[in-house]
OpenMM code with the backbone's topology and positions (N, CA, C; nanometers):
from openmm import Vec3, app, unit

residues = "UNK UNK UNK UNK UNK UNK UNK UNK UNK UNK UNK UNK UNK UNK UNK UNK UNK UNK UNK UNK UNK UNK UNK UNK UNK UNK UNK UNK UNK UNK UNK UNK UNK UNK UNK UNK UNK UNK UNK UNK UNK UNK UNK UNK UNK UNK UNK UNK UNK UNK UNK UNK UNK UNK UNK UNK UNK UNK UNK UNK UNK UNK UNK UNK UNK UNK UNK UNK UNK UNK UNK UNK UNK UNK UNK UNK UNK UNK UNK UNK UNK UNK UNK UNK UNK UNK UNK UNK UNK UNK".split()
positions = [
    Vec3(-3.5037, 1.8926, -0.4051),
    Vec3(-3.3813, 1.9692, -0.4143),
    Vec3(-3.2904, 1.9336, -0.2967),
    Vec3(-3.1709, 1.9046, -0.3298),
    Vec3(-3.1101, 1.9153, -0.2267),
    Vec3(-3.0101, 2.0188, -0.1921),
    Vec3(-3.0103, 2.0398, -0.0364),
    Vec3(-2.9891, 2.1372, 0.0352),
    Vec3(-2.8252, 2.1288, 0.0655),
    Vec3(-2.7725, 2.2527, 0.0872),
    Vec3(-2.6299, 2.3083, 0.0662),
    Vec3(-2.5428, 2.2079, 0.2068),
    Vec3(-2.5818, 2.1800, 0.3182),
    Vec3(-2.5763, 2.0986, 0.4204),
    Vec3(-2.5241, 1.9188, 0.3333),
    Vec3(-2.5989, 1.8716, 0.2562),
    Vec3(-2.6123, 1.7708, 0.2274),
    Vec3(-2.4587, 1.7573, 0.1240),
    Vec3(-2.4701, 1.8680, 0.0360),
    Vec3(-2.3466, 1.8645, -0.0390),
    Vec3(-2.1883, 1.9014, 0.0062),
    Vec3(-2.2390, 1.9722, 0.1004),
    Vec3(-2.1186, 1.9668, 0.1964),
    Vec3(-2.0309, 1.8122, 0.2448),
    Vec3(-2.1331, 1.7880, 0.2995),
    Vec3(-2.1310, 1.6615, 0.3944),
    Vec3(-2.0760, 1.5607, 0.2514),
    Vec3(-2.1428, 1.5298, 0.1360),
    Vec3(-2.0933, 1.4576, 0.0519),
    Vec3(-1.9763, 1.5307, -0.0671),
    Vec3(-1.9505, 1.5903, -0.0590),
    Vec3(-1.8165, 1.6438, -0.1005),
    Vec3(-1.6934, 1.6113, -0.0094),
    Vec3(-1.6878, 1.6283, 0.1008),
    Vec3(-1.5862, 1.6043, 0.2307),
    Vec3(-1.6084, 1.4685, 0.2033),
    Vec3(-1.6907, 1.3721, 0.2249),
    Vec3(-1.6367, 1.2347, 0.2270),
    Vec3(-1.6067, 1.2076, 0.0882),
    Vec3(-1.6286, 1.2786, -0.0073),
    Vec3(-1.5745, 1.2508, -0.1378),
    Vec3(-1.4014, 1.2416, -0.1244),
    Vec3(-1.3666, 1.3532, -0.0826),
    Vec3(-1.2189, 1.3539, -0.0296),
    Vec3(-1.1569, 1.2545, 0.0583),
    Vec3(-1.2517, 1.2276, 0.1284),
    Vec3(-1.1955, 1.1708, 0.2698),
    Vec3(-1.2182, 1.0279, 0.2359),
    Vec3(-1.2695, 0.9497, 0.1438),
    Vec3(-1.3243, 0.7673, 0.1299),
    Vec3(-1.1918, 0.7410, 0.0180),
    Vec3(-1.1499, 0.6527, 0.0639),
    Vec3(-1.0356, 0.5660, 0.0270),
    Vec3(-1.0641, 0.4297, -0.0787),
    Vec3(-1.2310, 0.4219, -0.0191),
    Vec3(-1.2381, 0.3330, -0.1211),
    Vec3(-1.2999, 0.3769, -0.2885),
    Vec3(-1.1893, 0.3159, -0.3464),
    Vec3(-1.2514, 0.3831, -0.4944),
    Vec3(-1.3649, 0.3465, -0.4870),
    Vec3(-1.4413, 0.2462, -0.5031),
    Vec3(-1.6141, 0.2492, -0.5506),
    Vec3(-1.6587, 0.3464, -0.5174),
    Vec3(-1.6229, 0.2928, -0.3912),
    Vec3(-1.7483, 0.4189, -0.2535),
    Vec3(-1.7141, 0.5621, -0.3431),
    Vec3(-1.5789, 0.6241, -0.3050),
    Vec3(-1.5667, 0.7227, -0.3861),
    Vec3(-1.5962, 0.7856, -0.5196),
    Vec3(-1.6036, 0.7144, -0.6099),
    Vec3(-1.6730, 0.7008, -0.7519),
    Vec3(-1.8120, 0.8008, -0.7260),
    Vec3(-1.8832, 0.6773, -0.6820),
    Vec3(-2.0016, 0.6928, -0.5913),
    Vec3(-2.0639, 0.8227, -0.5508),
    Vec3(-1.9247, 0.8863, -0.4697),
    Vec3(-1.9895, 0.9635, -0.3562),
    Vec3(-1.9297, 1.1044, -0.4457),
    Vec3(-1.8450, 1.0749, -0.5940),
    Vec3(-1.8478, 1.1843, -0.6633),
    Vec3(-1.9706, 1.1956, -0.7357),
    Vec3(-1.9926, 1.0988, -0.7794),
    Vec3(-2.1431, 1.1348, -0.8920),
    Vec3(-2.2692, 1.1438, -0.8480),
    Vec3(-2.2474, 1.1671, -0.6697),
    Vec3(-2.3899, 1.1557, -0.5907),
    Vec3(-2.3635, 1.3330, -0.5854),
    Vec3(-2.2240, 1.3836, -0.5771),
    Vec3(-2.1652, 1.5669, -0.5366),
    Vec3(-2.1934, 1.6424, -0.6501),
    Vec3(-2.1126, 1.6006, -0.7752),
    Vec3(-2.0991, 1.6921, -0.9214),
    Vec3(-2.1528, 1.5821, -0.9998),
    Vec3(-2.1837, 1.7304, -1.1068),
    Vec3(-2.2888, 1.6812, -1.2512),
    Vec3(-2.2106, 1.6208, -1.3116),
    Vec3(-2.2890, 1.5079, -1.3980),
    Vec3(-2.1823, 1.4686, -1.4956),
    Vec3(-2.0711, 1.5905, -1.5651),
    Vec3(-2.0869, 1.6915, -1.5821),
    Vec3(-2.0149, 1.7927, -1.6705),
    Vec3(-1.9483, 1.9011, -1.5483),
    Vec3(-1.9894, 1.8395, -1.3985),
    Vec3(-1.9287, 1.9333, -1.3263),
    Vec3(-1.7274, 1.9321, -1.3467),
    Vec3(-1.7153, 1.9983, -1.2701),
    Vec3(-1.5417, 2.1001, -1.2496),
    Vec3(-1.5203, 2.1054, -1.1469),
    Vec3(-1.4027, 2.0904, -1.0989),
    Vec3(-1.3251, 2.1322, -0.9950),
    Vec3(-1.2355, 2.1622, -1.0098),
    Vec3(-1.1780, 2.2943, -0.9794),
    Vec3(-1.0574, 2.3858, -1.0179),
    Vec3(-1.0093, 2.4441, -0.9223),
    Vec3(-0.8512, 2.4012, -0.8597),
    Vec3(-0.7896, 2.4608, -0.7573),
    Vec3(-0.6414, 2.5502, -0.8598),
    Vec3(-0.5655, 2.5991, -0.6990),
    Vec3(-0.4864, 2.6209, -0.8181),
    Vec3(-0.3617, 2.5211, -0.8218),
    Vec3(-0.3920, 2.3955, -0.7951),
    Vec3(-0.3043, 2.3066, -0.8142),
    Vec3(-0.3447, 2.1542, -0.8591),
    Vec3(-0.4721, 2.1923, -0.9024),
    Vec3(-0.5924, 2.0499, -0.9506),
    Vec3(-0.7223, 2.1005, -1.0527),
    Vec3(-0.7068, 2.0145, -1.1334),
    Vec3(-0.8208, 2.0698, -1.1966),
    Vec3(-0.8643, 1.9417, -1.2774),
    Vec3(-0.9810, 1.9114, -1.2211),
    Vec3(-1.1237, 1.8360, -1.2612),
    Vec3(-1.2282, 1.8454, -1.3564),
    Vec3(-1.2627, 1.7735, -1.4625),
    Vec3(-1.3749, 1.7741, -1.5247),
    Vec3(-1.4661, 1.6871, -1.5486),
    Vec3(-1.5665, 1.6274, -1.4404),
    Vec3(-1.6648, 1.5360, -1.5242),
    Vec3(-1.5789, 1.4480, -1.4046),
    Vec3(-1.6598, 1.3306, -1.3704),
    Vec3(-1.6524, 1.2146, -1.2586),
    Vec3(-1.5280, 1.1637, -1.2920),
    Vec3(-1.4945, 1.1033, -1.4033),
    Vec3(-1.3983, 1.0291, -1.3720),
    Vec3(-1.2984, 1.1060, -1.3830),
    Vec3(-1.2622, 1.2662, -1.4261),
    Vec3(-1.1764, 1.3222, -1.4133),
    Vec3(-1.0987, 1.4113, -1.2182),
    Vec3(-1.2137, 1.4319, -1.1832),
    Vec3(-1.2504, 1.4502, -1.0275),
    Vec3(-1.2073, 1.3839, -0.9596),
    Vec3(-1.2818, 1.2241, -0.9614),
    Vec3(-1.2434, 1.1278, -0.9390),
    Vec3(-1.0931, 1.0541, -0.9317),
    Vec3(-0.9978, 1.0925, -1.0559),
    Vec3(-0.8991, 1.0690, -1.0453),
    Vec3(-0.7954, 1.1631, -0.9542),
    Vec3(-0.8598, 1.3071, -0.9420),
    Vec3(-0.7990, 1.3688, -0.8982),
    Vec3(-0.7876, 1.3770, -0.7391),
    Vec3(-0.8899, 1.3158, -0.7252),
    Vec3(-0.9526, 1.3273, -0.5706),
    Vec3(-0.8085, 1.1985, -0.5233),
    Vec3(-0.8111, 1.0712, -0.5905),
    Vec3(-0.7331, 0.9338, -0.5936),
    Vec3(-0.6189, 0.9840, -0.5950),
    Vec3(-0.5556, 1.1104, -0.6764),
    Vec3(-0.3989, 1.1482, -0.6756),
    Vec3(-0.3492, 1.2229, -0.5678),
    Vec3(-0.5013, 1.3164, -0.5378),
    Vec3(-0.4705, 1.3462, -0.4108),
    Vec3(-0.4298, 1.2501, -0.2971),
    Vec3(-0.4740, 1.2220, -0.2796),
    Vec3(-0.4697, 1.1016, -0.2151),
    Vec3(-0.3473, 1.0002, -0.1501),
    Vec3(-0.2726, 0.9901, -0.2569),
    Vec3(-0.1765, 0.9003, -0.2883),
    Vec3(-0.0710, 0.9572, -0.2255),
    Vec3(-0.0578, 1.1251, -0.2816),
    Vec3(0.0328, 1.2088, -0.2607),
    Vec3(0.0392, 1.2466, -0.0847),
    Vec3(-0.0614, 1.2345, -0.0523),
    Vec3(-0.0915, 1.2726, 0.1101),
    Vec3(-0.1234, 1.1734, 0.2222),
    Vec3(-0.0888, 1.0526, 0.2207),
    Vec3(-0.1748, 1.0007, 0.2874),
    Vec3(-0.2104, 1.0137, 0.4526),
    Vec3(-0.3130, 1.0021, 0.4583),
    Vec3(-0.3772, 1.0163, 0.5753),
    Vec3(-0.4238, 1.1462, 0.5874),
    Vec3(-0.4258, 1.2232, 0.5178),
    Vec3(-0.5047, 1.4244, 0.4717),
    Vec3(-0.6683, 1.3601, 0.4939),
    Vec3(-0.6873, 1.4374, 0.5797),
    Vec3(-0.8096, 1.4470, 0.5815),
    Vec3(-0.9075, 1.5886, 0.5952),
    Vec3(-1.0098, 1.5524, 0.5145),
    Vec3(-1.0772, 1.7197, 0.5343),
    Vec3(-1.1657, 1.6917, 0.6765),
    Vec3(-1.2238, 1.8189, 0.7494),
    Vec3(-1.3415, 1.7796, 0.8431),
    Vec3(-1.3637, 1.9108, 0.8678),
    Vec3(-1.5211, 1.9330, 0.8525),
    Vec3(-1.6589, 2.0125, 0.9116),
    Vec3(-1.5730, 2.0567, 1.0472),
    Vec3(-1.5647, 2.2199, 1.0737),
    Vec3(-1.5391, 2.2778, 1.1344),
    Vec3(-1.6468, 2.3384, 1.2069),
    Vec3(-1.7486, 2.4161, 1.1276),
    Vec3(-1.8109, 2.5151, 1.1325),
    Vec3(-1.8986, 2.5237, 0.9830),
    Vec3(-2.0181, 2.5695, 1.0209),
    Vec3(-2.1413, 2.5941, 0.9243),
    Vec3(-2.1881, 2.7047, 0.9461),
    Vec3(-2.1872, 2.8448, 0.9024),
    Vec3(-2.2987, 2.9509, 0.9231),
    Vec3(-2.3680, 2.9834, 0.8522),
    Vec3(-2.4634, 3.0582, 0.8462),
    Vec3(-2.5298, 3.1134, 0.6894),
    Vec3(-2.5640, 3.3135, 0.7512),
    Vec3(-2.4975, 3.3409, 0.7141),
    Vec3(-2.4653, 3.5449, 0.6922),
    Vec3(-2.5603, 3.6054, 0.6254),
    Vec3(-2.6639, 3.6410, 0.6569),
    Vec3(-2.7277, 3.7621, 0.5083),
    Vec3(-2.6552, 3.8265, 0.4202),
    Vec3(-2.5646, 3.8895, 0.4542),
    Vec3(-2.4778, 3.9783, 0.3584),
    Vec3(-2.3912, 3.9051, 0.3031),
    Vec3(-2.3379, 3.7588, 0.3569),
    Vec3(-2.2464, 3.7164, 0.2940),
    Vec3(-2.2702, 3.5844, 0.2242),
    Vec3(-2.3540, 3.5010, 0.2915),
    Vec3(-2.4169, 3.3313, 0.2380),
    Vec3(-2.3471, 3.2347, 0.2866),
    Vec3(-2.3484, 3.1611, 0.2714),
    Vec3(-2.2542, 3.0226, 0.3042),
    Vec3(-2.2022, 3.0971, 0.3613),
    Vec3(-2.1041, 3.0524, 0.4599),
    Vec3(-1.9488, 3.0365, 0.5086),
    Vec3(-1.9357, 2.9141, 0.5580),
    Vec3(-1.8311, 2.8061, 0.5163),
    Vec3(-1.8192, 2.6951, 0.6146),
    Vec3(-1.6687, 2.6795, 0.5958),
    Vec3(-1.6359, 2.6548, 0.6872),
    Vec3(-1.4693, 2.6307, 0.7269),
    Vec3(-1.4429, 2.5216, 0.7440),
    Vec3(-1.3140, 2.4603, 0.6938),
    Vec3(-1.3190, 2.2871, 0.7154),
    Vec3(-1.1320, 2.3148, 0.7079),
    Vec3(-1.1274, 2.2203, 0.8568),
    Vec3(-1.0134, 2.2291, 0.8369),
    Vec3(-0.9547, 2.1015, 0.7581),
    Vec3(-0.7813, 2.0942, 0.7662),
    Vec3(-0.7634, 2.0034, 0.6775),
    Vec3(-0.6389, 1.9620, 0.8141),
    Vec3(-0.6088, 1.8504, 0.8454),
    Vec3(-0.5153, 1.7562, 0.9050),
    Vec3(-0.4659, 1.6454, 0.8384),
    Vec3(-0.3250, 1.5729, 0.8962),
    Vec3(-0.2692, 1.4740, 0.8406),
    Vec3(-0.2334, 1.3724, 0.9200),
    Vec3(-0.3637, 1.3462, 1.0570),
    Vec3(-0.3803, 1.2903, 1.1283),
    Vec3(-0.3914, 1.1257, 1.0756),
    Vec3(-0.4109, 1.0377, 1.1219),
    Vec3(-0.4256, 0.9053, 1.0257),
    Vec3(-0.5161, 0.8617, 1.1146),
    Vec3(-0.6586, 0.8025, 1.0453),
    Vec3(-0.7702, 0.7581, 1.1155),
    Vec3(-0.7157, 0.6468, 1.1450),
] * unit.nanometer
topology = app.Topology()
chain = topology.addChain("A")
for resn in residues:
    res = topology.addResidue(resn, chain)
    for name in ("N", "CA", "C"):
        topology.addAtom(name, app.Element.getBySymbol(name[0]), res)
Protein backbone atom coordinates (compact mmCIF):
# COMPACT_ATOMS: atom_id res chain seq x y z
CA UNK A 1 0.00 0.00 0.00
CA UNK A 2 1.12 3.11 -0.50
CA UNK A 3 1.28 5.71 2.03
CA UNK A 4 -0.41 9.33 1.96
CA UNK A 5 3.41 10.96 2.13
CA UNK A 6 4.26 9.21 -1.16
CA UNK A 7 1.14 10.57 -3.03
CA UNK A 8 1.67 13.79 -1.95
CA UNK A 9 5.13 13.98 -3.06
CA UNK A 10 3.93 12.46 -6.56
CA UNK A 11 1.00 14.59 -7.18
CA UNK A 12 3.14 17.98 -6.63
CA UNK A 13 5.66 16.85 -9.14
CA UNK A 14 2.79 15.85 -11.26
CA UNK A 15 2.12 19.64 -11.39
CA UNK A 16 5.43 20.81 -11.20
CA UNK A 17 7.36 18.34 -14.37
CA UNK A 18 7.32 20.08 -17.60
CA UNK A 19 8.23 17.23 -19.26
CA UNK A 20 5.24 15.59 -20.87
CA UNK A 21 6.51 11.90 -20.64
CA UNK A 22 7.82 12.30 -17.23
CA UNK A 23 4.47 13.89 -16.49
CA UNK A 24 2.21 11.32 -18.19
CA UNK A 25 4.13 9.10 -16.01
CA UNK A 26 4.02 10.72 -12.81
CA UNK A 27 0.04 11.04 -13.46
CA UNK A 28 -0.64 7.35 -13.83
CA UNK A 29 1.93 6.52 -11.02
CA UNK A 30 -0.87 9.48 -8.66
CA UNK A 31 -4.61 8.63 -10.10
CA UNK A 32 -6.50 5.50 -11.18
CA UNK A 33 -7.10 5.00 -14.50
CA UNK A 34 -10.85 6.31 -13.78
CA UNK A 35 -9.49 8.82 -11.25
CA UNK A 36 -10.88 12.87 -11.22
CA UNK A 37 -9.73 15.94 -10.51
CA UNK A 38 -12.15 18.67 -9.89
CA UNK A 39 -11.35 22.29 -9.05
CA UNK A 40 -13.50 25.00 -9.47
CA UNK A 41 -11.80 26.05 -12.50
CA UNK A 42 -10.46 22.45 -13.91
CA UNK A 43 -11.87 19.41 -14.15
CA UNK A 44 -10.13 16.03 -14.95
CA UNK A 45 -11.07 12.56 -15.79
CA UNK A 46 -8.87 9.57 -16.32
CA UNK A 47 -4.87 10.25 -17.28
CA UNK A 48 -5.02 11.66 -20.30
CA UNK A 49 -7.73 13.98 -19.31
CA UNK A 50 -5.63 15.22 -15.97
CA UNK A 51 -2.88 15.08 -17.88
CA UNK A 52 -4.01 17.56 -20.31
CA UNK A 53 -5.14 19.62 -17.74
CA UNK A 54 -2.18 19.61 -15.63
CA UNK A 55 -0.23 20.73 -19.54
CA UNK A 56 -2.96 23.72 -19.81
CA UNK A 57 -2.20 24.59 -16.63
CA UNK A 58 0.82 25.00 -17.36
CA UNK A 59 0.98 26.91 -20.44
CA UNK A 60 -1.31 29.44 -18.91
CA UNK A 61 1.21 30.06 -15.92
CA UNK A 62 4.46 29.60 -16.59
CA UNK A 63 6.87 29.08 -14.08
CA UNK A 64 3.71 28.25 -11.13
CA UNK A 65 5.02 26.07 -9.10
CA UNK A 66 3.46 24.00 -6.25
CA UNK A 67 5.87 23.11 -3.04
CA UNK A 68 5.52 21.03 0.35
CA UNK A 69 5.11 23.53 3.00
CA UNK A 70 4.13 21.55 5.85
CA UNK A 71 2.82 17.88 6.67
CA UNK A 72 0.81 17.13 9.92
CA UNK A 73 -1.44 14.37 10.80
CA UNK A 74 -4.41 15.73 13.70
CA UNK A 75 -6.59 13.02 15.38
CA UNK A 76 -9.64 14.97 15.10
CA UNK A 77 -8.88 16.26 11.88
CA UNK A 78 -6.38 13.81 9.47
CA UNK A 79 -4.22 14.97 6.90
CA UNK A 80 -3.50 18.58 6.84
CA UNK A 81 -0.77 19.56 4.39
CA UNK A 82 -0.30 23.02 3.07
CA UNK A 83 1.55 23.68 -0.12
CA UNK A 84 2.15 26.80 -1.16
CA UNK A 85 1.94 27.90 -4.71
CA UNK A 86 4.67 30.63 -6.31
CA UNK A 87 5.53 32.01 -9.74
CA UNK A 88 9.05 31.94 -9.06
CA UNK A 89 10.95 30.40 -12.24
CA UNK A 90 13.32 27.48 -11.40
Amino acid sequence: MVGVNDIVVRYLAAWNERDAKRRRDLVAATWTEDGTYVDRVRDGRGHDSIDGMIAKAQGQFPGYRLNLVRVSRDRERGFQGIVSRDFRRS
